[in-house]
C-alpha positions in Angstrom: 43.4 79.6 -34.0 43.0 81.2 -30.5 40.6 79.0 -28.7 39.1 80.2 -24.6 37.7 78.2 -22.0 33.7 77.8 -21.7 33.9 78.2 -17.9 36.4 81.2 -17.1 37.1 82.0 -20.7 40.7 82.3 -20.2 43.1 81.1 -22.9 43.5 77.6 -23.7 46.7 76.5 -24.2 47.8 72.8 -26.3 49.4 69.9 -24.7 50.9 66.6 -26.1 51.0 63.6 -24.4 52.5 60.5 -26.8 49.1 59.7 -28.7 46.8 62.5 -27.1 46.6 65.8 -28.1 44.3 68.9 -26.5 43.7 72.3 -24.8 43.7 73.1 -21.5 42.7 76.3 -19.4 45.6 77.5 -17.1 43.5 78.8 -14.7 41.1 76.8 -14.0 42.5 73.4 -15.9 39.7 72.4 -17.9 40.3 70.2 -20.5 38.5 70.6 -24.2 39.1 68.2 -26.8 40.2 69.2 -30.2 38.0 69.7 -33.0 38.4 68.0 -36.3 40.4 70.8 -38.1 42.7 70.9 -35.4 44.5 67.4 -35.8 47.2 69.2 -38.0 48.6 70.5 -35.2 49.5 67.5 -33.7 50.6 66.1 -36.8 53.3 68.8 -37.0 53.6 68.4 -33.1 54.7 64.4 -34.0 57.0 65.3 -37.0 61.1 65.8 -35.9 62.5 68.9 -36.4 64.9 68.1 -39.0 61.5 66.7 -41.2 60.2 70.4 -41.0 62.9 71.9 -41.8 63.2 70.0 -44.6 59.5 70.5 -45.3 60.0 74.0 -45.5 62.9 74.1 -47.8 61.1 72.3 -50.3 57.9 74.2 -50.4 59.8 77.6 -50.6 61.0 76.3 -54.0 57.6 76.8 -55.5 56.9 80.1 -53.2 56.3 82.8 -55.3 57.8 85.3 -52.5 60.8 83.8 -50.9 63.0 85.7 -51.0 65.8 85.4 -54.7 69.3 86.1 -55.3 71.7 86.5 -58.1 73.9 83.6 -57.4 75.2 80.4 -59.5 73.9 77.4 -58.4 76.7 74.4 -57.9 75.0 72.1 -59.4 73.4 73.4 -62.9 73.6 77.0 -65.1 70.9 78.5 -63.2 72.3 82.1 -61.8 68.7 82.5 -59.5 68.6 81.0 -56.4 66.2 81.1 -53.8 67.3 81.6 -50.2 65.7 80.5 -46.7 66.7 80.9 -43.0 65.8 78.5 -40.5 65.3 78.7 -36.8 66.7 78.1 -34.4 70.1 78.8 -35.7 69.2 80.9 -38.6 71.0 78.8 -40.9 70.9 80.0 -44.7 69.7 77.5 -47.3 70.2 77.8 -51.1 67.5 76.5 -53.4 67.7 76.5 -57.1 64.3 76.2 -58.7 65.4 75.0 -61.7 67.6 71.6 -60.9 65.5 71.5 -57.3 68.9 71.3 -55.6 69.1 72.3 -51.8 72.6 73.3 -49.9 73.5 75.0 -46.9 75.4 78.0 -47.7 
């Protein structure tokens, strides 16, 4: 969610420090705390990379839209697999939905 400063109304943008999280305006540096709904963000700020990664690997498995291919899976007689790229080197995953295997290709 986009969130503006009270005083100048300029964007806000988030910082992390190790156990603090927030907004501040670049213009005029005020700080606002977060609300309550934000918290997620610096829950995902706190997780490695790798942990998202994976994170999102295993949630496209039970996306209805990611994106399927006809291709055998290595590990069981499924011929379906689902396939994901990830950022930042756009590295192609396999994902069977059947034996909830995961590979990179």
């Amino acid at each position: 969610m986009v969130k503006y400063c009270n005083k100048c109304e300029n964007l806000l943008t988030k910082f992390f420090t190790n156990d603090v999280f927030g907004y501040r305006c670049m213009v005029c540096a005020e700080e606002v705390e977060p609300m309550p709904e934000d918290t997620l963000l610096y829950d995902l700020h706190k997780k490695t990379d790798s942990t998202l990664m994976m994170e999102i690997v295993n949630n496209a498995l039970y996306d209805q839209i990611t994106y399927k291919v006809r291709k055998q899976c290595k590990f069981c007689d499924n011929n379906i697999l689902k396939q994901i790229r990830i950022e930042p080197n756009m590295e192609l995953y396999n994902a069977c939905a059947e034996c909830k295997n995961i590979w990179l290709n």
